[in-house]
KOLROBA-10629 format. One record per residue (C-alpha): residue number from 1; residue in three letters; x, y, z. Coordinates in steps of 0.1 Angstrom, whole numbers, plus 2048, in hexadecimal, padded with zeros to 3 digits. Each point is the difference from the previous one (the first is absolute). Layout:
BEGIN
<rec><i>NUM</i><aa>ALA</aa><x>X</x><y>Y</y><z>Z</z></rec>
...
***
This chain:
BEGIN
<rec><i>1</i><aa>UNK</aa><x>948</x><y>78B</y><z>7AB</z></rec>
<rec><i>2</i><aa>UNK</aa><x>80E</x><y>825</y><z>800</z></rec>
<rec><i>3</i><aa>UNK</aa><x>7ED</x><y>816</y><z>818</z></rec>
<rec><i>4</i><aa>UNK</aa><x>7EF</x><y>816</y><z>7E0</z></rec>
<rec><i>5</i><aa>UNK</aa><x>7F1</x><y>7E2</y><z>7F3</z></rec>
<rec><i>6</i><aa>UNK</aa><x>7F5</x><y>7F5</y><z>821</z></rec>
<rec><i>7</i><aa>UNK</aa><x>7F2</x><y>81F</y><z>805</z></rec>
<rec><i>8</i><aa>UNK</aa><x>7EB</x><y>7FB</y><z>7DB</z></rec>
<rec><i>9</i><aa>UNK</aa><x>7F7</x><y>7DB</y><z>808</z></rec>
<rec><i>10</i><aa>UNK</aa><x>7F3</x><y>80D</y><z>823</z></rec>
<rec><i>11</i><aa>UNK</aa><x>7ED</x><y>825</y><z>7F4</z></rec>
<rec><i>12</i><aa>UNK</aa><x>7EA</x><y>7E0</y><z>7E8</z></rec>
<rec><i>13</i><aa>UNK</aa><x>7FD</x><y>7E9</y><z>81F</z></rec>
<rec><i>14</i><aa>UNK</aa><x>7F1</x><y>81A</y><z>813</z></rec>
<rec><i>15</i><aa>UNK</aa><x>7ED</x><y>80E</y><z>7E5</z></rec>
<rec><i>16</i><aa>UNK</aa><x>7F3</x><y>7DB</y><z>7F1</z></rec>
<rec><i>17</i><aa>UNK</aa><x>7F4</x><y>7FC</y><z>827</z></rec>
<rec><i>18</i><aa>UNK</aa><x>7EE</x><y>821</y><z>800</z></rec>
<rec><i>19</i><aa>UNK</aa><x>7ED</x><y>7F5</y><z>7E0</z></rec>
<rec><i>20</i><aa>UNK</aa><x>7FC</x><y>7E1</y><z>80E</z></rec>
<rec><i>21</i><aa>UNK</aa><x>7F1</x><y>809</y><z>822</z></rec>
<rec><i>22</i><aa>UNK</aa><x>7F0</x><y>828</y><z>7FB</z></rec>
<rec><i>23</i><aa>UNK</aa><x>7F6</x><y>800</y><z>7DB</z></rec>
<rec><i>24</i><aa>UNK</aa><x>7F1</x><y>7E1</y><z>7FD</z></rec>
<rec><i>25</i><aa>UNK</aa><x>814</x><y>7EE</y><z>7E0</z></rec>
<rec><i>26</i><aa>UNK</aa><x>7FA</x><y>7DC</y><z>810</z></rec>
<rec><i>27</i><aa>UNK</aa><x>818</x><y>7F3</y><z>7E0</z></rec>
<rec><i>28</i><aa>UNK</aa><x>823</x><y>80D</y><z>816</z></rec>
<rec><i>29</i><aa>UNK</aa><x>809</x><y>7E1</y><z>816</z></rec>
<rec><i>30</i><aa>UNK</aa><x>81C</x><y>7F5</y><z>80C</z></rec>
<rec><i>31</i><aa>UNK</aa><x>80F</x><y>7ED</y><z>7E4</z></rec>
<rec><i>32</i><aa>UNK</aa><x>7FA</x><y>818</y><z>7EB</z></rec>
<rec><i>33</i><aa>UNK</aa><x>813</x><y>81A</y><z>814</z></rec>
<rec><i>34</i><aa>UNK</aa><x>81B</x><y>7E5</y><z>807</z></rec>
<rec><i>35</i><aa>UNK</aa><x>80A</x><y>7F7</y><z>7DD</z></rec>
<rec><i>36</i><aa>UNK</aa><x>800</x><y>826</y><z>7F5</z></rec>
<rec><i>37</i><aa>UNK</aa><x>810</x><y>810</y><z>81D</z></rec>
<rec><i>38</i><aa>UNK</aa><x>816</x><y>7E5</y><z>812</z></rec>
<rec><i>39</i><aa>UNK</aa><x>805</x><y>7E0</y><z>7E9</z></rec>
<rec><i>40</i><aa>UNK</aa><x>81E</x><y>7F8</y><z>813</z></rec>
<rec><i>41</i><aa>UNK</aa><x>7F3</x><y>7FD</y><z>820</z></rec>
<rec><i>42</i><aa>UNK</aa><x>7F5</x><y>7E3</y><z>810</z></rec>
<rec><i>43</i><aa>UNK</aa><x>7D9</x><y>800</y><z>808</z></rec>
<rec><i>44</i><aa>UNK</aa><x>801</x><y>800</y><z>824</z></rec>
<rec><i>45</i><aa>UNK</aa><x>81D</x><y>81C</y><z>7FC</z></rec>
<rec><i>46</i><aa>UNK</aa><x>7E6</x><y>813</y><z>7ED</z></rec>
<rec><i>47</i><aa>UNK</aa><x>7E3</x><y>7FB</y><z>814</z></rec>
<rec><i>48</i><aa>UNK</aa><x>811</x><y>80A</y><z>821</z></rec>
<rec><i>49</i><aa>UNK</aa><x>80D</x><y>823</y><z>7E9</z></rec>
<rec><i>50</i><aa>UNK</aa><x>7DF</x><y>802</y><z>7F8</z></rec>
<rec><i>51</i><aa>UNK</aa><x>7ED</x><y>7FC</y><z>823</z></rec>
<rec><i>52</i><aa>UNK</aa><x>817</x><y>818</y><z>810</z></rec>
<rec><i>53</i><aa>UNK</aa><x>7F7</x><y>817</y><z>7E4</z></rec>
<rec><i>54</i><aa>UNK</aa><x>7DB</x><y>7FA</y><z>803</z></rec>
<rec><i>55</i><aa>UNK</aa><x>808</x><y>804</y><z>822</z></rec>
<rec><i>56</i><aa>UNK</aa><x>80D</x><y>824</y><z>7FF</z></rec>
<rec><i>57</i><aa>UNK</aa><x>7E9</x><y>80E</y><z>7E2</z></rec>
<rec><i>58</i><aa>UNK</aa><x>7DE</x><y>7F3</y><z>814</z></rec>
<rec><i>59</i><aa>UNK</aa><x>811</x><y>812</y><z>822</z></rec>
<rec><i>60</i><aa>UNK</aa><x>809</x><y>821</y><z>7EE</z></rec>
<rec><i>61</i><aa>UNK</aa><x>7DA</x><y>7FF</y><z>7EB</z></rec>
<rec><i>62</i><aa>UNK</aa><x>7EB</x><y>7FC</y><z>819</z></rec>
<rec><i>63</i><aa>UNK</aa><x>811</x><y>81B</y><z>817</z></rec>
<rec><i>64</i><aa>UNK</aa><x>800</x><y>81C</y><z>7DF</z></rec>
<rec><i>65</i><aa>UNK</aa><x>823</x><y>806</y><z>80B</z></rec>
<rec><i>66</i><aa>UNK</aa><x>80A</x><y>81F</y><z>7F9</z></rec>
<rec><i>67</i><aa>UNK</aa><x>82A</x><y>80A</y><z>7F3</z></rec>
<rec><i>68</i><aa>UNK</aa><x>809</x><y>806</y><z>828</z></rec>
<rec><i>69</i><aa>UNK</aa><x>7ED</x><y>7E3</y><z>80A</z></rec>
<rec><i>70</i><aa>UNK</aa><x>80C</x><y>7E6</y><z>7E4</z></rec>
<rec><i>71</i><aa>UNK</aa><x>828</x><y>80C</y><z>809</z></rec>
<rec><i>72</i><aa>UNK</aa><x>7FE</x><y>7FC</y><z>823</z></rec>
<rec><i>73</i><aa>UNK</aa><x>7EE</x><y>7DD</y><z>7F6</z></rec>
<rec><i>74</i><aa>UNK</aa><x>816</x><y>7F3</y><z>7E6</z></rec>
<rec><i>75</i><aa>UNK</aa><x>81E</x><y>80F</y><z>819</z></rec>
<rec><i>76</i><aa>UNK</aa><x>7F5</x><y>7E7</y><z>81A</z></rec>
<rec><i>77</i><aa>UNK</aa><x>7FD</x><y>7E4</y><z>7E5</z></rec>
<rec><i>78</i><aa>UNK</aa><x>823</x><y>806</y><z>7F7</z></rec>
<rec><i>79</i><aa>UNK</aa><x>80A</x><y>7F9</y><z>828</z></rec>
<rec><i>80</i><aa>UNK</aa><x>7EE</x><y>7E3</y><z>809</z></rec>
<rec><i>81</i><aa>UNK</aa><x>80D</x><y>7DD</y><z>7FE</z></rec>
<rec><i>82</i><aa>UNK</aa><x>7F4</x><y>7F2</y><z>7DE</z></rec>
<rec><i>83</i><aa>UNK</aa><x>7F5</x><y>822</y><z>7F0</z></rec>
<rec><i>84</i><aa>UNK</aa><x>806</x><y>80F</y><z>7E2</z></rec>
<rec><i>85</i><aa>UNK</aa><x>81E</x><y>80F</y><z>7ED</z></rec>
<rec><i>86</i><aa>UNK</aa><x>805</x><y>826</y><z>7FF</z></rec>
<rec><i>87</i><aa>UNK</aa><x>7FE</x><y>7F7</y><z>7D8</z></rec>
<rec><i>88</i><aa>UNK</aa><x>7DF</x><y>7F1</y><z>805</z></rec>
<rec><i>89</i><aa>UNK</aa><x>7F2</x><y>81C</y><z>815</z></rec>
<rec><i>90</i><aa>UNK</aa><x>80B</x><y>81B</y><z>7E9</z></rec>
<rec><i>91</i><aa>UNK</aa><x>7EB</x><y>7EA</y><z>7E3</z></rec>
<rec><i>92</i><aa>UNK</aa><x>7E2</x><y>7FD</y><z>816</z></rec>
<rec><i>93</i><aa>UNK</aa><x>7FF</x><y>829</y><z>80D</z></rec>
<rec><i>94</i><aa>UNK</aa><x>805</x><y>805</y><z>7D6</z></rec>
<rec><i>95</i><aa>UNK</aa><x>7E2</x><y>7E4</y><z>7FD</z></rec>
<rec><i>96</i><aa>UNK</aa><x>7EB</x><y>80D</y><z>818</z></rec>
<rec><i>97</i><aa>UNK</aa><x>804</x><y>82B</y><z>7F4</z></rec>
<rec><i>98</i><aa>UNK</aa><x>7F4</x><y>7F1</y><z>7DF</z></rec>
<rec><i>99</i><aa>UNK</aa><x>7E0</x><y>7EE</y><z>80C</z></rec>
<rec><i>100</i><aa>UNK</aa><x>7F6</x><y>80B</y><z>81F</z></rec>
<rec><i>101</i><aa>UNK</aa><x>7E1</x><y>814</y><z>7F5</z></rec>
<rec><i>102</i><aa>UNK</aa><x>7F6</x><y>7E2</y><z>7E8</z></rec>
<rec><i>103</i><aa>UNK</aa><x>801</x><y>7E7</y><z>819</z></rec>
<rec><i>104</i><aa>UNK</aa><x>7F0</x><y>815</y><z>81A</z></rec>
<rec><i>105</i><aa>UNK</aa><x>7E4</x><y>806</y><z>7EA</z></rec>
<rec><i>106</i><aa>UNK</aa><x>7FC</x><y>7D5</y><z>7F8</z></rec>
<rec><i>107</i><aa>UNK</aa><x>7FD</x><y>7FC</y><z>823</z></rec>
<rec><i>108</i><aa>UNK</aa><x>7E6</x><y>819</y><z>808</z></rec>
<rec><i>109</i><aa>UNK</aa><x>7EF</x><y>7F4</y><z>7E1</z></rec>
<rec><i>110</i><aa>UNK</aa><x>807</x><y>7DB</y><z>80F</z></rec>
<rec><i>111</i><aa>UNK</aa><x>7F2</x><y>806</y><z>820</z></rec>
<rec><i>112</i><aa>UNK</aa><x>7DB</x><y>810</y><z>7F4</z></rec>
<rec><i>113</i><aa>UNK</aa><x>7F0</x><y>7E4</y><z>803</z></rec>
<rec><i>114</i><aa>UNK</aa><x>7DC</x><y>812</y><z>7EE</z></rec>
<rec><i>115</i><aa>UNK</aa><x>7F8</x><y>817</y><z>7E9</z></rec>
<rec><i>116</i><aa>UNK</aa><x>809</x><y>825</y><z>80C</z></rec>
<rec><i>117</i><aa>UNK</aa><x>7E8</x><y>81F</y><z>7FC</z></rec>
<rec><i>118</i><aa>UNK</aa><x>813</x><y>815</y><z>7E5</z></rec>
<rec><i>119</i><aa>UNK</aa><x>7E5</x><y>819</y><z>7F9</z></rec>
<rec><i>120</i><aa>UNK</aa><x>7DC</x><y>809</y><z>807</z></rec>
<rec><i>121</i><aa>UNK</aa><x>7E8</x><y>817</y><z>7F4</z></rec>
<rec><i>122</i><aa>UNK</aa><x>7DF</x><y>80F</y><z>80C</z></rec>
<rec><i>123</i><aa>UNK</aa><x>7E1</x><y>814</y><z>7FA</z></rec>
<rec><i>124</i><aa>UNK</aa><x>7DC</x><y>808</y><z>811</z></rec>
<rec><i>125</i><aa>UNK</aa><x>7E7</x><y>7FC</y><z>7E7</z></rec>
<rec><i>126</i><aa>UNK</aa><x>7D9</x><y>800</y><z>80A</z></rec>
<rec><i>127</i><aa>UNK</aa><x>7E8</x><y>7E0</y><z>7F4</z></rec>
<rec><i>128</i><aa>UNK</aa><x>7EA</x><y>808</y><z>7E7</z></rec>
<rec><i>129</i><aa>UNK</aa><x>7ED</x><y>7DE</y><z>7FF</z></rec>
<rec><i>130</i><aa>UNK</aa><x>7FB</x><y>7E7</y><z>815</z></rec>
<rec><i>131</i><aa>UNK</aa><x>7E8</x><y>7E6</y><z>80C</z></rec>
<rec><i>132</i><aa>UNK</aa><x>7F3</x><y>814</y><z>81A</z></rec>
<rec><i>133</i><aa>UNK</aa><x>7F5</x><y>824</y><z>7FF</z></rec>
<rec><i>134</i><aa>UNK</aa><x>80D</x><y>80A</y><z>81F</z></rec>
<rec><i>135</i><aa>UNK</aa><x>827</x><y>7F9</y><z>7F1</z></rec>
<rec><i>136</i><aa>UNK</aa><x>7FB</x><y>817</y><z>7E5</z></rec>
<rec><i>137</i><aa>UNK</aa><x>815</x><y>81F</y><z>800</z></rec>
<rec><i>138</i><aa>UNK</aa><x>813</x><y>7F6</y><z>822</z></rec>
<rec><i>139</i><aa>UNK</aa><x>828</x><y>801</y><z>7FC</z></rec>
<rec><i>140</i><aa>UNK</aa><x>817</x><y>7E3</y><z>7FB</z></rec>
<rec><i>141</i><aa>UNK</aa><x>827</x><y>7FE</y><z>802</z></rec>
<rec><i>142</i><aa>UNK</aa><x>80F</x><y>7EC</y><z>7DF</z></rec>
<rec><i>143</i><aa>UNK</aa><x>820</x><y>7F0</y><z>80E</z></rec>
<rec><i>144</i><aa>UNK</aa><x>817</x><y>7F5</y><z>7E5</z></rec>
<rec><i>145</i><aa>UNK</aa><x>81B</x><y>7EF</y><z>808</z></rec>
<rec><i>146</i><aa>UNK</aa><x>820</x><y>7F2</y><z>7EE</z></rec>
<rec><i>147</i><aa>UNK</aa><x>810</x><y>7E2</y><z>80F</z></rec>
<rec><i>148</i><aa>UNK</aa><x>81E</x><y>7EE</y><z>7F3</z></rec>
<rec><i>149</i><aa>UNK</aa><x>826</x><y>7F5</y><z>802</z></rec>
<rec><i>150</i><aa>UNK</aa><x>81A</x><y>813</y><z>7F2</z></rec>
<rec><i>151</i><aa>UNK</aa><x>80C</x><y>7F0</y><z>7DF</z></rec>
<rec><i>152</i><aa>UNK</aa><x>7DB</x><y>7F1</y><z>7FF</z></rec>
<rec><i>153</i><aa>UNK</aa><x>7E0</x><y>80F</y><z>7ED</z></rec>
<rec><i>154</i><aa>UNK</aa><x>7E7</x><y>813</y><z>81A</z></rec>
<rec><i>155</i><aa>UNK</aa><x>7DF</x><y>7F5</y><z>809</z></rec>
<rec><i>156</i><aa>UNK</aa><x>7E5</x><y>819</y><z>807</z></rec>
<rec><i>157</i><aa>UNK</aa><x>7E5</x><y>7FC</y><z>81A</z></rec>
<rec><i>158</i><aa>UNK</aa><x>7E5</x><y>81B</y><z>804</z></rec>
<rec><i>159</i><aa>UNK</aa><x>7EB</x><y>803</y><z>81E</z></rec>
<rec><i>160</i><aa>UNK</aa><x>7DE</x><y>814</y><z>801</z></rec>
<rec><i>161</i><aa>UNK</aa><x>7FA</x><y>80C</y><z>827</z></rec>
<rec><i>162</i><aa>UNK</aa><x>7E1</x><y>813</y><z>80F</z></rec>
<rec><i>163</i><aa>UNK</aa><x>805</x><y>81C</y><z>81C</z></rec>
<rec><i>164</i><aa>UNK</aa><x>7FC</x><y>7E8</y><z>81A</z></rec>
<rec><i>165</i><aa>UNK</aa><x>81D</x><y>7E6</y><z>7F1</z></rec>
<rec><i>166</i><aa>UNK</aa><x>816</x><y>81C</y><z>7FC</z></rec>
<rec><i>167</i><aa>UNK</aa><x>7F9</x><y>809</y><z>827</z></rec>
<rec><i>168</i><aa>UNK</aa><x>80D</x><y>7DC</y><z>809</z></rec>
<rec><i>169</i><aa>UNK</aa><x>81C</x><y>7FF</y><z>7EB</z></rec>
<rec><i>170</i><aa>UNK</aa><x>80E</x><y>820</y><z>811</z></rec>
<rec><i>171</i><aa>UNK</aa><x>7FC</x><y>7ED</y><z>821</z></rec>
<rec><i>172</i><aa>UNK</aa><x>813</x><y>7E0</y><z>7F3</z></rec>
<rec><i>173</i><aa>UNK</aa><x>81D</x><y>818</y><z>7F5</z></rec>
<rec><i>174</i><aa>UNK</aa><x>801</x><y>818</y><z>81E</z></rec>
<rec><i>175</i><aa>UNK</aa><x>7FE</x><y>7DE</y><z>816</z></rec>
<rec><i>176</i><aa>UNK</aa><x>821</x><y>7F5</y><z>7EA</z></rec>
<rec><i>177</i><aa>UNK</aa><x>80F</x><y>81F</y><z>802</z></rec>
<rec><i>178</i><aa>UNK</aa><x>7FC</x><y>7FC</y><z>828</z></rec>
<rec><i>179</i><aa>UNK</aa><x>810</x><y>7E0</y><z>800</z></rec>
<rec><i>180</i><aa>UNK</aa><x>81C</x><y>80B</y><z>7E9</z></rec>
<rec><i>181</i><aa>UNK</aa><x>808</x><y>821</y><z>819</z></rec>
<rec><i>182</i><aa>UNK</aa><x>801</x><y>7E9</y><z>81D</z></rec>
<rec><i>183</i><aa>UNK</aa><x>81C</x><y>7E9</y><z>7F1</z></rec>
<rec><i>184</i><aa>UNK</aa><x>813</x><y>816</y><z>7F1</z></rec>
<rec><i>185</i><aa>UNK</aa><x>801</x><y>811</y><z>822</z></rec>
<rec><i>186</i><aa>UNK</aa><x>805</x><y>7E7</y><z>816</z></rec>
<rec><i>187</i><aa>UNK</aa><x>821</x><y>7F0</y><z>7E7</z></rec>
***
């Protein structure tokens, strides 16, 4: 196979993988990727090509390499005993330039395992009925909150809190915030 087309056959490996593994299309397996992309190569052939590039792609995602760090990487890869072509490596730097923000983004979107606060609103408002006199005219705090995934449609949640809720709220927080300062300090 002449180096240009195994440059082409290896650019779709690596991307078919990336779909495969960061955007979710479940329908890219290995069969499907051998047939397209290396018909001629025996299956254990393919599946050791394959590993080794699994391999490298998960190693250079889950670090966010940046261009310095990905050359010295691929670099060492080119040295080692059973590593990589300098052919190979200049498809993967070229692979990973292209997709490093997108698969970046598919892992931090992978890794929130909840819904996420994307937005909330307030207001004070006073109570102008309620069931017992004494409530009438005191303040409340409307908390509206939008909660969601990226990609996903929002879910609101509004929360109604008295002076007194509000006071132990602000504790909670400033007792997080506490806890945050003291790890961040001590790392």
């Amino acid at each position: 196979m002449a180096a240009a087309e195994g440059g082409k056959a290896l650019s779709a490996l690596l991307g078919g993988m990336a779909q495969a593994a960061y955007y979710g299309k479940a329908d890219i397996t290995e069969e499907l990727l051998r047939g397209q992309l290396y018909p001629e190569a025996a299956p254990e052939e393919f599946r050791a090509l394959r590993a080794k590039m699994g391999g490298l792609l998960q190693s250079i995602a889950s670090a966010d390499m940046d261009l310095n760090q990905l050359e010295a990487f691929l670099t060492a890869q080119t040295k080692k005993q059973g590593g990589i072509t300098s052919d190979q490596a200049a498809v993967i730097a070229k692979f990973w330039k292209n997709h490093r923000v997108k698969i970046h983004e598919s892992l931090v979107n992978q890794s929130c395992w909840d819904n996420v606060l994307k937005n909330m609103n307030w207001r004070v408002d006073l109570k102008a009925q309620s069931r017992h006199d004494d409530q009438i005219n005191t303040p409340v705090a409307i908390v509206e909150m939008e909660l969601g995934k990226n990609g996903q449609e929002s879910e609101y949640l509004c929360l109604e809190f008295d002076e007194a809720k509000v006071s132990h709220m602000l504790k909670k927080l400033s007792e997080i915030e506490e806890s945050m300062t003291a790890l961040t300090q001590t790392t």
